[in-house]
mmCIF file of the N, C-alpha and C atoms, coordinates in Angstrom:
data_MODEL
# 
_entry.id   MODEL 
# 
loop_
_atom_site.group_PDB 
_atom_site.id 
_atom_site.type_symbol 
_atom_site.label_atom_id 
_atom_site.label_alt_id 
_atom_site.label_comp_id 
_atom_site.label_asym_id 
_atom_site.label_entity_id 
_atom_site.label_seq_id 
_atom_site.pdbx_PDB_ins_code 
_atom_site.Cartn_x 
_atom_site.Cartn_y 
_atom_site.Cartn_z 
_atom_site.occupancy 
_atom_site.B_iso_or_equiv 
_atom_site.pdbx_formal_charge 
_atom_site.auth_seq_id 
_atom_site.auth_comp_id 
_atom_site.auth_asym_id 
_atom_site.auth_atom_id 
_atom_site.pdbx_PDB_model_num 
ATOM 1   N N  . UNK A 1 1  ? -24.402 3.914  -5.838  1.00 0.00 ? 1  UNK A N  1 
ATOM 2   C CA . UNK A 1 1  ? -23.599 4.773  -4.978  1.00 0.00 ? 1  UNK A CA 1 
ATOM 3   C C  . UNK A 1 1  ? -22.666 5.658  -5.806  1.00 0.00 ? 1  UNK A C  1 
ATOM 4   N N  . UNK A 1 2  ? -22.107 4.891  -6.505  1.00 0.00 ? 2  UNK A N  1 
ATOM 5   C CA . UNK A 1 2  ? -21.127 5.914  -7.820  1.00 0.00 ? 2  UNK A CA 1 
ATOM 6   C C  . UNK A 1 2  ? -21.765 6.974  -8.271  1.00 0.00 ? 2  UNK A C  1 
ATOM 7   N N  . UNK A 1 3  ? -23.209 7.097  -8.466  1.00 0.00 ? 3  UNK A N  1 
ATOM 8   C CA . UNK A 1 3  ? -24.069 7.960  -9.305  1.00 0.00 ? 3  UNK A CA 1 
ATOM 9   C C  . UNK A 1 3  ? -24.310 8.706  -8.512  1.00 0.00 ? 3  UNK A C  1 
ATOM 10  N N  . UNK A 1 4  ? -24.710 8.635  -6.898  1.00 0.00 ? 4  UNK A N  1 
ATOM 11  C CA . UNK A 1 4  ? -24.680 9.442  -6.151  1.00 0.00 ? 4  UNK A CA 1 
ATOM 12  C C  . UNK A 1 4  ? -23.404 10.972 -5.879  1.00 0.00 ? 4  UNK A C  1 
ATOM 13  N N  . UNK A 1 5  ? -22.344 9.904  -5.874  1.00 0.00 ? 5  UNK A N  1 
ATOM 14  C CA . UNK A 1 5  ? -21.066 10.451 -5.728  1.00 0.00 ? 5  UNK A CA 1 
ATOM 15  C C  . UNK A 1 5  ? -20.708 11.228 -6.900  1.00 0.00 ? 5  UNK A C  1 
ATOM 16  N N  . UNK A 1 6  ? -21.266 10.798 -8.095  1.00 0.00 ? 6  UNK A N  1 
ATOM 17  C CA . UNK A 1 6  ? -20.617 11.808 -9.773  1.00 0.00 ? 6  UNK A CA 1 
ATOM 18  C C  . UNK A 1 6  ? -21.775 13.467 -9.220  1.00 0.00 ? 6  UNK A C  1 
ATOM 19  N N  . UNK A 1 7  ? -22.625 12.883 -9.437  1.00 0.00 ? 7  UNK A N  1 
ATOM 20  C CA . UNK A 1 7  ? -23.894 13.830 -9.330  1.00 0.00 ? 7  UNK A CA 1 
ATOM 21  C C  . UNK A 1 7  ? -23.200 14.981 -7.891  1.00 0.00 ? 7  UNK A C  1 
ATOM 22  N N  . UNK A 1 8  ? -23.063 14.603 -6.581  1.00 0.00 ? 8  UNK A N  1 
ATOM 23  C CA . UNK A 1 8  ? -22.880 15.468 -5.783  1.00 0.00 ? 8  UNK A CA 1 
ATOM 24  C C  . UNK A 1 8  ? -21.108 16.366 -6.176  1.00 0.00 ? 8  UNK A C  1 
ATOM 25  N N  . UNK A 1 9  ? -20.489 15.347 -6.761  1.00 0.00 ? 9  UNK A N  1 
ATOM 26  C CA . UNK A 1 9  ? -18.983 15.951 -6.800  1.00 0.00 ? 9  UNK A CA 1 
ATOM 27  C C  . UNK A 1 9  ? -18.967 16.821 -8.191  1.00 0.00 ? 9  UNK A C  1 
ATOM 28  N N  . UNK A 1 10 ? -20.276 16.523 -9.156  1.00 0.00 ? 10 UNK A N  1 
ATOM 29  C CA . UNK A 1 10 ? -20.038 17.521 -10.542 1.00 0.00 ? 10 UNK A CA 1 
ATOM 30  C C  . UNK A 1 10 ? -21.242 18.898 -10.322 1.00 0.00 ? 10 UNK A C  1 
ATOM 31  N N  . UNK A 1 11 ? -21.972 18.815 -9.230  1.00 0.00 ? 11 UNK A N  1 
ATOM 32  C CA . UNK A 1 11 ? -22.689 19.844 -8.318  1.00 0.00 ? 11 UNK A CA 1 
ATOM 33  C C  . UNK A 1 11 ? -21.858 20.681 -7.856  1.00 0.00 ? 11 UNK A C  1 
ATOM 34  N N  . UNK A 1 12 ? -20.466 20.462 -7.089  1.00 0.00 ? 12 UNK A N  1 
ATOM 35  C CA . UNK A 1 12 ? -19.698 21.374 -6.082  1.00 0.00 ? 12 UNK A CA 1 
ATOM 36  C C  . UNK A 1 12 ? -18.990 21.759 -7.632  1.00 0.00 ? 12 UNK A C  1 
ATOM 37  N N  . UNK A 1 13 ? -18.639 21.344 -8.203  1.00 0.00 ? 13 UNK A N  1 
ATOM 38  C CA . UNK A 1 13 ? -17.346 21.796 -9.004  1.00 0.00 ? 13 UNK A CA 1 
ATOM 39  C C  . UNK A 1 13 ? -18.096 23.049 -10.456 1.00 0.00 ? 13 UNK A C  1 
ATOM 40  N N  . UNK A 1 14 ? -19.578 23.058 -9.891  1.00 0.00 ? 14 UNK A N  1 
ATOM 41  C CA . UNK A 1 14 ? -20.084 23.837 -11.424 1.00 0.00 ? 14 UNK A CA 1 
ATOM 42  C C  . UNK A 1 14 ? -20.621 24.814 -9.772  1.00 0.00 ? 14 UNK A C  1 
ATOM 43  N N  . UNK A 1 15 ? -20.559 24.780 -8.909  1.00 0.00 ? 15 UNK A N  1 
ATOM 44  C CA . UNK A 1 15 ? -20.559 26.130 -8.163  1.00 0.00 ? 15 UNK A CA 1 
ATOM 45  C C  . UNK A 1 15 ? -19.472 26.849 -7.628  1.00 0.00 ? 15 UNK A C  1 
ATOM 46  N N  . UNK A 1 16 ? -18.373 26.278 -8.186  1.00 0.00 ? 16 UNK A N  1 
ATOM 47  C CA . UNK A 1 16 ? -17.112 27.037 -8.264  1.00 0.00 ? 16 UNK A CA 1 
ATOM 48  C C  . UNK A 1 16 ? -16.526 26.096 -6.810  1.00 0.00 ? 16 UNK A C  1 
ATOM 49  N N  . UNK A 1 17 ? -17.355 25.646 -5.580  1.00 0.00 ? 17 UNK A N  1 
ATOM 50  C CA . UNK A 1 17 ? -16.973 25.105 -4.665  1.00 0.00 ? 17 UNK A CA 1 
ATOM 51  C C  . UNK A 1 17 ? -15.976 24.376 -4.787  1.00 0.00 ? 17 UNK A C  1 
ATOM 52  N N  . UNK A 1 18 ? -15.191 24.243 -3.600  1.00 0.00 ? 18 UNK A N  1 
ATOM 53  C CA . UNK A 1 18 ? -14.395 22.797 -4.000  1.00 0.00 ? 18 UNK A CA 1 
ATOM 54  C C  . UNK A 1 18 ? -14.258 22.399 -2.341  1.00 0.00 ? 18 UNK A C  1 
ATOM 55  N N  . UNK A 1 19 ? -14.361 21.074 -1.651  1.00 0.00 ? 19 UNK A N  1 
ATOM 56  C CA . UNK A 1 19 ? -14.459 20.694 -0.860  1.00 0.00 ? 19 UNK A CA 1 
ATOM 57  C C  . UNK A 1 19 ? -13.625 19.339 -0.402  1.00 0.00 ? 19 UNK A C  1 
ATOM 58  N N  . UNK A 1 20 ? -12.405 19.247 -0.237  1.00 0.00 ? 20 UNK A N  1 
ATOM 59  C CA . UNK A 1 20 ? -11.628 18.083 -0.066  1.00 0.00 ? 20 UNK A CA 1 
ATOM 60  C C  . UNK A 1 20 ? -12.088 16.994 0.822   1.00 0.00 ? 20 UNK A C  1 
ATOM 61  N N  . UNK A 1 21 ? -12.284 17.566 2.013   1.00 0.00 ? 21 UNK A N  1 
ATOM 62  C CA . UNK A 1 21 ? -12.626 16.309 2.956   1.00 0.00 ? 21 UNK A CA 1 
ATOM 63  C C  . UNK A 1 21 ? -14.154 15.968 2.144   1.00 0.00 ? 21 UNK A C  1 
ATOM 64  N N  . UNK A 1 22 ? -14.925 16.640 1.557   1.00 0.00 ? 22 UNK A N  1 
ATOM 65  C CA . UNK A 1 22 ? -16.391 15.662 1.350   1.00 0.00 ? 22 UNK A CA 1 
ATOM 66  C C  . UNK A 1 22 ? -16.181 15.143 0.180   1.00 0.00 ? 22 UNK A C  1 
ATOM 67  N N  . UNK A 1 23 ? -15.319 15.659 -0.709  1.00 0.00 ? 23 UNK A N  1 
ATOM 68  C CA . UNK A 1 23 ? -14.892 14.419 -1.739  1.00 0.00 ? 23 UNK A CA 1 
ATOM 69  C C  . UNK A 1 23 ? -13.872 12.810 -1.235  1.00 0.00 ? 23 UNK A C  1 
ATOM 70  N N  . UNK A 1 24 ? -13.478 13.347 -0.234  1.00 0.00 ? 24 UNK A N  1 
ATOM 71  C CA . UNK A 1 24 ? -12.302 12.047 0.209   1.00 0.00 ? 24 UNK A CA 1 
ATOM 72  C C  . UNK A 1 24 ? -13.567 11.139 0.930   1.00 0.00 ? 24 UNK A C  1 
ATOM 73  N N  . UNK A 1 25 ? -14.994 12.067 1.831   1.00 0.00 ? 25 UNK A N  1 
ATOM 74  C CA . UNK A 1 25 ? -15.571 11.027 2.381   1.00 0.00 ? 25 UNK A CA 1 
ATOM 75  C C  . UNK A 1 25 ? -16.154 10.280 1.139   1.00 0.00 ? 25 UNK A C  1 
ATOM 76  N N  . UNK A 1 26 ? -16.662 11.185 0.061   1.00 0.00 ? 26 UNK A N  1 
ATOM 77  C CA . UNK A 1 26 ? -17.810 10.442 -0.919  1.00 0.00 ? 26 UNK A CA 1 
ATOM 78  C C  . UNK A 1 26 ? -16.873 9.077  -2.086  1.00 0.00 ? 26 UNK A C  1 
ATOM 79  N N  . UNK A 1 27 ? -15.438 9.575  -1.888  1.00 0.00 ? 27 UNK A N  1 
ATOM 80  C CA . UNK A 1 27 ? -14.519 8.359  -2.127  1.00 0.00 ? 27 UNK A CA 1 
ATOM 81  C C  . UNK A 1 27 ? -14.902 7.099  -1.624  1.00 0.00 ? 27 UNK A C  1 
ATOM 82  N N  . UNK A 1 28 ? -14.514 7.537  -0.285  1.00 0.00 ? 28 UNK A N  1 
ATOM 83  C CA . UNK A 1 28 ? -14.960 6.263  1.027   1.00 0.00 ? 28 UNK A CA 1 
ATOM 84  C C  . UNK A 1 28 ? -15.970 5.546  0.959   1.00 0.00 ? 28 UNK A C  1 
ATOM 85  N N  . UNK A 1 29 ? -16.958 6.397  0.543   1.00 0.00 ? 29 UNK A N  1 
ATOM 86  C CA . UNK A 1 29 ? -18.242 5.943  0.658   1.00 0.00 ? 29 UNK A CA 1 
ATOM 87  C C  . UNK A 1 29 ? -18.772 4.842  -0.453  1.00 0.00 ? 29 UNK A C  1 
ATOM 88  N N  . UNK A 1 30 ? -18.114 5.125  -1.434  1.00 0.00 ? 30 UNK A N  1 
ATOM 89  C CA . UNK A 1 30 ? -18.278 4.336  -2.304  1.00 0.00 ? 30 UNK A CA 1 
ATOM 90  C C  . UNK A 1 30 ? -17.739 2.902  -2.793  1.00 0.00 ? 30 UNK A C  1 
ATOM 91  N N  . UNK A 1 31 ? -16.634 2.638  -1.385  1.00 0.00 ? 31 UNK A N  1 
ATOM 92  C CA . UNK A 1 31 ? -15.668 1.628  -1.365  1.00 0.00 ? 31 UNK A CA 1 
ATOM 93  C C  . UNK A 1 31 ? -14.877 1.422  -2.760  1.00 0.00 ? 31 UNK A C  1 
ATOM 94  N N  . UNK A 1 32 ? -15.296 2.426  -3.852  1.00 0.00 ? 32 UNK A N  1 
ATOM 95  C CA . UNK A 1 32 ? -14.711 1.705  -5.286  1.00 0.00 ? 32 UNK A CA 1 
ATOM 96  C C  . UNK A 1 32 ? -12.928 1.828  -5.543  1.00 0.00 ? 32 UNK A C  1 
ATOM 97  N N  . UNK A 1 33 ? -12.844 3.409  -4.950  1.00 0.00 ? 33 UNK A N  1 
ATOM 98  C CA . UNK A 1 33 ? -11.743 3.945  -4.967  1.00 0.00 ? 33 UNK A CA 1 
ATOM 99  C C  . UNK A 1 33 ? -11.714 4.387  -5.952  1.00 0.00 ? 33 UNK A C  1 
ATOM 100 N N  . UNK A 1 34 ? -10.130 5.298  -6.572  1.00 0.00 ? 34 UNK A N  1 
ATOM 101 C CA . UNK A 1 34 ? -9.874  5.861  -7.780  1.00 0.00 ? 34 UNK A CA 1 
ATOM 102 C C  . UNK A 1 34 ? -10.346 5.441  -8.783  1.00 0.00 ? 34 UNK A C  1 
ATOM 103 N N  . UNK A 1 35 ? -9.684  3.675  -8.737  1.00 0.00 ? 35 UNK A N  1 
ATOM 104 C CA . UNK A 1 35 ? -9.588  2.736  -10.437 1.00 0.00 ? 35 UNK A CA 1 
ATOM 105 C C  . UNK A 1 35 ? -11.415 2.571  -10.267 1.00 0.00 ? 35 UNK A C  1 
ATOM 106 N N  . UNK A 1 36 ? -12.266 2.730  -9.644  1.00 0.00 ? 36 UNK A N  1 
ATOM 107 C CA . UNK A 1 36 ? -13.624 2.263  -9.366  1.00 0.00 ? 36 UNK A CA 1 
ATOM 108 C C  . UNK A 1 36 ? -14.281 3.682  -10.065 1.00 0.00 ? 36 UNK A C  1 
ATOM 109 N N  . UNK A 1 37 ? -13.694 5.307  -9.591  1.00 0.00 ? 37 UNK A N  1 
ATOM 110 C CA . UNK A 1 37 ? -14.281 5.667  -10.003 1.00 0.00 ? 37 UNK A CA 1 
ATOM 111 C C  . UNK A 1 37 ? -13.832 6.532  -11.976 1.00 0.00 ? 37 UNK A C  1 
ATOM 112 N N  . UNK A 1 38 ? -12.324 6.195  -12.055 1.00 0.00 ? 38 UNK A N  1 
ATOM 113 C CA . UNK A 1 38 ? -12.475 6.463  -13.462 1.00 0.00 ? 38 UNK A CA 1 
ATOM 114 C C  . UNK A 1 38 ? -13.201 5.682  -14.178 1.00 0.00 ? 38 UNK A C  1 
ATOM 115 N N  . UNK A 1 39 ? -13.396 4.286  -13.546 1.00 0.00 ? 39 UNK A N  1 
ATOM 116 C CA . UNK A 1 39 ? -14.061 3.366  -14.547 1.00 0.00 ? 39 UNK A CA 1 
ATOM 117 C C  . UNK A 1 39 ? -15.665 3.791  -14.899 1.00 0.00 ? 39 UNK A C  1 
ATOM 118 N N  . UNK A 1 40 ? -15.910 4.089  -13.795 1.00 0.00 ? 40 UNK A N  1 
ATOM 119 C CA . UNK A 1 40 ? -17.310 4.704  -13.897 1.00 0.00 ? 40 UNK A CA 1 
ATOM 120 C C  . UNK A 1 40 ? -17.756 5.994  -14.894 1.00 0.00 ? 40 UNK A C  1 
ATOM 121 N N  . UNK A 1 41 ? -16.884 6.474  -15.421 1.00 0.00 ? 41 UNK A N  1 
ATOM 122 C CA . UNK A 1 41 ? -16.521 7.463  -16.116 1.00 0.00 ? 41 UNK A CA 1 
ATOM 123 C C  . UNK A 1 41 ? -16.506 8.644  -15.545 1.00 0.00 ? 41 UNK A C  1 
ATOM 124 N N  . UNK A 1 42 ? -16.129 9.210  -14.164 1.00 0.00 ? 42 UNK A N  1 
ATOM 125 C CA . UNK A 1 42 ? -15.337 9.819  -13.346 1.00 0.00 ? 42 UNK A CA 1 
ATOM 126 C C  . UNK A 1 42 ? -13.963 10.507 -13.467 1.00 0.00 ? 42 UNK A C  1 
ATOM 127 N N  . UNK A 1 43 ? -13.811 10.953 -15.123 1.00 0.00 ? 43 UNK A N  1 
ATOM 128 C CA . UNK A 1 43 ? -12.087 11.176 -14.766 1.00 0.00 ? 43 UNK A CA 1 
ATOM 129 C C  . UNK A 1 43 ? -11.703 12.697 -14.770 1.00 0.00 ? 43 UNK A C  1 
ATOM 130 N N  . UNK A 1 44 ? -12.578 13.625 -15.174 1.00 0.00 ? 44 UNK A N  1 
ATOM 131 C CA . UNK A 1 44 ? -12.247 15.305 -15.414 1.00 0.00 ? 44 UNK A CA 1 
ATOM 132 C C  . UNK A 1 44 ? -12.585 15.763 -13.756 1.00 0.00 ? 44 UNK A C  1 
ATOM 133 N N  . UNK A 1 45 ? -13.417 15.417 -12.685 1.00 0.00 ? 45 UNK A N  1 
ATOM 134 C CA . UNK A 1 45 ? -13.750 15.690 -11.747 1.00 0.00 ? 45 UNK A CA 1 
ATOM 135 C C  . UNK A 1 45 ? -12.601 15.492 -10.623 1.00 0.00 ? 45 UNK A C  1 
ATOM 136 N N  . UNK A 1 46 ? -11.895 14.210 -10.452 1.00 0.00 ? 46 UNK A N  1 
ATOM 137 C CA . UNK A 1 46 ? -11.133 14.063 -9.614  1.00 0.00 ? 46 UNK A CA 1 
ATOM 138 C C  . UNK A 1 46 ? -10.032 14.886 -9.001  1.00 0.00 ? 46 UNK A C  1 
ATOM 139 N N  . UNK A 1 47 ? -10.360 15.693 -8.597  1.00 0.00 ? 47 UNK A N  1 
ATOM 140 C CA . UNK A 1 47 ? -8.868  16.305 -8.128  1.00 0.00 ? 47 UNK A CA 1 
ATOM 141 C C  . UNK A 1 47 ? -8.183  16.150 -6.809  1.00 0.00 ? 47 UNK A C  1 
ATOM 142 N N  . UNK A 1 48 ? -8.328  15.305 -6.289  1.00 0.00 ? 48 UNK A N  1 
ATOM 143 C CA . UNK A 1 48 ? -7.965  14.749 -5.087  1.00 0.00 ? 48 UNK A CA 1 
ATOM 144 C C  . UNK A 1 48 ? -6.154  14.530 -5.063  1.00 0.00 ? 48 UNK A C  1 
ATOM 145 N N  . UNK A 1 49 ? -6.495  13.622 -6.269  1.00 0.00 ? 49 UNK A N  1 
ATOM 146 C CA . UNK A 1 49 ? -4.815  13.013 -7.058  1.00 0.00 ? 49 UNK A CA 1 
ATOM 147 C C  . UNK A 1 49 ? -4.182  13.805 -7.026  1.00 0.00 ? 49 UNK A C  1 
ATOM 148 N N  . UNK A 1 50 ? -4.240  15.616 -7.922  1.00 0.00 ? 50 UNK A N  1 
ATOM 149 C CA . UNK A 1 50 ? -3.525  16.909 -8.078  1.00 0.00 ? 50 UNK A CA 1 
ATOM 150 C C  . UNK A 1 50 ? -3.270  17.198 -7.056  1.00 0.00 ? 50 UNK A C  1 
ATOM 151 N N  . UNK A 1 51 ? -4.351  17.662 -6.416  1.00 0.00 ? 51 UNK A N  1 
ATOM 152 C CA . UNK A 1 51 ? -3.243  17.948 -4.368  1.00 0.00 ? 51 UNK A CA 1 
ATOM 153 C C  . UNK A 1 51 ? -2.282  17.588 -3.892  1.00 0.00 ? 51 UNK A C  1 
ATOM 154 N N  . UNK A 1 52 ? -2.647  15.836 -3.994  1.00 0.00 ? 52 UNK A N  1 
ATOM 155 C CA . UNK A 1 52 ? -1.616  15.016 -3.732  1.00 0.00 ? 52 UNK A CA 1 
ATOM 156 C C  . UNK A 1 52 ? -0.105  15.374 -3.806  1.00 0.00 ? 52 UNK A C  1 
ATOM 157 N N  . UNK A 1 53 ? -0.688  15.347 -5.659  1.00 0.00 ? 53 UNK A N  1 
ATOM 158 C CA . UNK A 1 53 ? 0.945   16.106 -6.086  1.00 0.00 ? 53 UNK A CA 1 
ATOM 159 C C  . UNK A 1 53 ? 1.702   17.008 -5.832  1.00 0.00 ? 53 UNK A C  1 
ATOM 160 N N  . UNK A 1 54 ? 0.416   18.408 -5.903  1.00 0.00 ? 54 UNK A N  1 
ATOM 161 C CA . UNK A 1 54 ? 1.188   18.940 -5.358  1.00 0.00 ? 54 UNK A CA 1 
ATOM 162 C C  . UNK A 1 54 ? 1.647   18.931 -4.132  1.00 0.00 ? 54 UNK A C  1 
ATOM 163 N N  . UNK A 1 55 ? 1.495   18.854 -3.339  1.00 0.00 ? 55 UNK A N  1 
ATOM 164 C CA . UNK A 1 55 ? 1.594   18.463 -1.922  1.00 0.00 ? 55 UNK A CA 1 
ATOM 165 C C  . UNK A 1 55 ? 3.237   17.932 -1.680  1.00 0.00 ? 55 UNK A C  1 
ATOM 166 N N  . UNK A 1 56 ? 3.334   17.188 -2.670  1.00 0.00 ? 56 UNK A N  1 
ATOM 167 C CA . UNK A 1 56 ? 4.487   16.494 -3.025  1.00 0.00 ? 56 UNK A CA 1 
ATOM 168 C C  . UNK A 1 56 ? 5.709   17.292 -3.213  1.00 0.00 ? 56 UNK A C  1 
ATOM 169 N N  . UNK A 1 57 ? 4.928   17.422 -4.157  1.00 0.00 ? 57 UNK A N  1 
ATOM 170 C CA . UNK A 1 57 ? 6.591   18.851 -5.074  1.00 0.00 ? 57 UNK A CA 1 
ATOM 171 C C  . UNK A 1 57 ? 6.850   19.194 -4.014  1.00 0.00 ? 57 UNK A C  1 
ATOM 172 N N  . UNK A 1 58 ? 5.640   19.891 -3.560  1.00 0.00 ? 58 UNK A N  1 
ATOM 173 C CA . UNK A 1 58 ? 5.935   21.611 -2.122  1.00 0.00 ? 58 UNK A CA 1 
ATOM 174 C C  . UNK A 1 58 ? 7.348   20.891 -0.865  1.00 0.00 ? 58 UNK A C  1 
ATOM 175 N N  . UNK A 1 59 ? 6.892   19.445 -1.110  1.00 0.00 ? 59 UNK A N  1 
ATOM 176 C CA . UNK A 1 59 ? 8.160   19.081 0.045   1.00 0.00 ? 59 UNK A CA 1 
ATOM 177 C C  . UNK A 1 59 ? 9.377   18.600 -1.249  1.00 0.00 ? 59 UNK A C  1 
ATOM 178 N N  . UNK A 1 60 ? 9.271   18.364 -2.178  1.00 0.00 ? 60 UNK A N  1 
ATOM 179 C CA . UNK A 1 60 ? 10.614  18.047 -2.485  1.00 0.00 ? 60 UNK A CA 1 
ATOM 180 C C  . UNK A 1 60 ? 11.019  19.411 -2.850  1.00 0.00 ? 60 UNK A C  1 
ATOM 181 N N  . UNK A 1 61 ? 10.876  20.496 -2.860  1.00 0.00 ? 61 UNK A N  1 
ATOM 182 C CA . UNK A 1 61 ? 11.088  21.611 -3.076  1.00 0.00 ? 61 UNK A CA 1 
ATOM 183 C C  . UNK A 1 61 ? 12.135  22.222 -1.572  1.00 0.00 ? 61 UNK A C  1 
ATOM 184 N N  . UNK A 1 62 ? 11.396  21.459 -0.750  1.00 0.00 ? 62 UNK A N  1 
ATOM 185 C CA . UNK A 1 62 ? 11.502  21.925 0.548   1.00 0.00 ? 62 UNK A CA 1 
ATOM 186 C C  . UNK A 1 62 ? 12.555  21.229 0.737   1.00 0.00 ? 62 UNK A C  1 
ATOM 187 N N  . UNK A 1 63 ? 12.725  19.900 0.563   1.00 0.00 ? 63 UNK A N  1 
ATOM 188 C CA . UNK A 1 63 ? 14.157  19.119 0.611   1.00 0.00 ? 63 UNK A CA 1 
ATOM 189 C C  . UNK A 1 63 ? 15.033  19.733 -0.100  1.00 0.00 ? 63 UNK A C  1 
ATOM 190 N N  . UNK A 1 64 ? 14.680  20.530 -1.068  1.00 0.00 ? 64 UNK A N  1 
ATOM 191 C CA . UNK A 1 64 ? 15.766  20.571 -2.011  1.00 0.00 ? 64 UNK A CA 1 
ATOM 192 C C  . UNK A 1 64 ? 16.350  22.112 -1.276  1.00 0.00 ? 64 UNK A C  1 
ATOM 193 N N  . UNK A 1 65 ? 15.725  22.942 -0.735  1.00 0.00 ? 65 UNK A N  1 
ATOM 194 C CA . UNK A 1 65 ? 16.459  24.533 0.094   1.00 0.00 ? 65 UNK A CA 1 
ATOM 195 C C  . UNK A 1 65 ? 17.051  23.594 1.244   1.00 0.00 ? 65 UNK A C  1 
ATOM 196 N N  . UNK A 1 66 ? 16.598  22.776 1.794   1.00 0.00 ? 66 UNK A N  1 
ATOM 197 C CA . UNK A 1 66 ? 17.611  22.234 3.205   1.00 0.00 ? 66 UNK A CA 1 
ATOM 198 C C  . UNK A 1 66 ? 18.604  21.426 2.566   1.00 0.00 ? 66 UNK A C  1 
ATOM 199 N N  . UNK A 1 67 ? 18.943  20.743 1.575   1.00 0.00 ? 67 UNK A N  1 
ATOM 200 C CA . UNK A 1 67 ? 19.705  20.143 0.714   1.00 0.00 ? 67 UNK A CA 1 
ATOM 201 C C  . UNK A 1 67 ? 21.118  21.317 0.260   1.00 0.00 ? 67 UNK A C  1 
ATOM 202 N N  . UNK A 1 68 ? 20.690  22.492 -0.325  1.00 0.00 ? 68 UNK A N  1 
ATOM 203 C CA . UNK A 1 68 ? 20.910  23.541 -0.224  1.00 0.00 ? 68 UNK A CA 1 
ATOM 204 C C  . UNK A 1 68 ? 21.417  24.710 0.718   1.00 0.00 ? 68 UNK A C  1 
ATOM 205 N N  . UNK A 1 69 ? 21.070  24.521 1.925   1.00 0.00 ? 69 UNK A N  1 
ATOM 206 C CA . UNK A 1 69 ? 21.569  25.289 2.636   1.00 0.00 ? 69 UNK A CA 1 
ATOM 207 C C  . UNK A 1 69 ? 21.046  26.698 2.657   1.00 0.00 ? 69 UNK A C  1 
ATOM 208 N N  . UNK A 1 70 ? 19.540  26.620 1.962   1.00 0.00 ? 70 UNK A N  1 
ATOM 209 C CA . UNK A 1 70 ? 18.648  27.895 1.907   1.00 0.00 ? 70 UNK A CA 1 
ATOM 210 C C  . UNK A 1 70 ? 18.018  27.776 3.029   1.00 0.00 ? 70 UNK A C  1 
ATOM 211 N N  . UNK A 1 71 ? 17.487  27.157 3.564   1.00 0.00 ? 71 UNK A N  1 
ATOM 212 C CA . UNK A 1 71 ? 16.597  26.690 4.629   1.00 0.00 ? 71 UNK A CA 1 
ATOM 213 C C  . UNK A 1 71 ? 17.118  25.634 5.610   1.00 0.00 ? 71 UNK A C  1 
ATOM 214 N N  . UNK A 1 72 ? 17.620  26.781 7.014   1.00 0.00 ? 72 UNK A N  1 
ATOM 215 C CA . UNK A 1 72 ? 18.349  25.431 8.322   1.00 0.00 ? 72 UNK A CA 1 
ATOM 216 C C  . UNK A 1 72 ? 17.282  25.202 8.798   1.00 0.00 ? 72 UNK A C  1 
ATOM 217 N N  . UNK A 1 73 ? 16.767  23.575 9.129   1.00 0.00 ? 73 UNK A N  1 
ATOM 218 C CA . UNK A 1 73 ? 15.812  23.230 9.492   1.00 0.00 ? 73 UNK A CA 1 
ATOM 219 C C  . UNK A 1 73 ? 15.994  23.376 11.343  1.00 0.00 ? 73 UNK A C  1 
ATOM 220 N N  . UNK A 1 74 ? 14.967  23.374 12.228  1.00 0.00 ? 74 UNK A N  1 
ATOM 221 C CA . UNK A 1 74 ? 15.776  23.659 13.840  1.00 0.00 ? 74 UNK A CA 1 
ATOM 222 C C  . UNK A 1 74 ? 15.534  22.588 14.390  1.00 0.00 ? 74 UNK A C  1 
ATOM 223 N N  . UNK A 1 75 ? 15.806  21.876 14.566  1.00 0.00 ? 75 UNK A N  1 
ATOM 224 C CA . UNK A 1 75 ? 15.822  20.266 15.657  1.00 0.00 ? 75 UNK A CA 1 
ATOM 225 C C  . UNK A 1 75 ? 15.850  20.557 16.945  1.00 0.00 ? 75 UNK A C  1 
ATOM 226 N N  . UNK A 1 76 ? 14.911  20.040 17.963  1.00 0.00 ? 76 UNK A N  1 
ATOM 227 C CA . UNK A 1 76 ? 15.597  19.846 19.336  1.00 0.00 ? 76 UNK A CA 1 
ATOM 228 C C  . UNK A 1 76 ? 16.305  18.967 19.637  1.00 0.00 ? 76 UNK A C  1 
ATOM 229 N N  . UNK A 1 77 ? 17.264  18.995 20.784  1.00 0.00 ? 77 UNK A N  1 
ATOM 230 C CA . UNK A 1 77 ? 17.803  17.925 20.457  1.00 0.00 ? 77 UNK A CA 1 
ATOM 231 C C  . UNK A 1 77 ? 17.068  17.630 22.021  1.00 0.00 ? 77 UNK A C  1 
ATOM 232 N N  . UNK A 1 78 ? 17.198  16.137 21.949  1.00 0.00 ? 78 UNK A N  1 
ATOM 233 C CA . UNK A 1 78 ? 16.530  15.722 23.865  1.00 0.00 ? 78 UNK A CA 1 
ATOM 234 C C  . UNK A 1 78 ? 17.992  15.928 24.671  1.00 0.00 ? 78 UNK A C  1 
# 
């Protein structure tokens, strides 16, 4: 299943493609997870992790203008 998953995820990434949800399913699919698939020797392909991150920053960034007083966030109130 791993071999399946290297082969289809180093296919999208040499056609410039990049496809998040069918890499998160071919994750799944493989029950191994991350540590399953660096072990497999899986580690230049993964970019799932990088999103993540960034994903991350983009809100502590975002905490940090409402922290700031750059950005009033609008609440309803009930």
């Amino acid at each position: 299943m791993l071999n399946k998953a290297r082969n289809m995820m180093e296919a999208d990434h040499e056609d410039g493609g990049y496809d998040r949800n069918k890499e998160l399913k071919l994750l799944d699919e493989t029950k191994a997870g991350v540590k399953g698939l660096v072990d497999a020797g899986l580690t230049k392909d993964i970019t799932i992790k990088y999103l993540d991150h960034v994903k991350k920053l983009a809100l502590t960034l975002l905490e940090i203008r409402i922290a700031f007083g750059v950005i009033r966030p609008r609440m309803q109130l009930p």
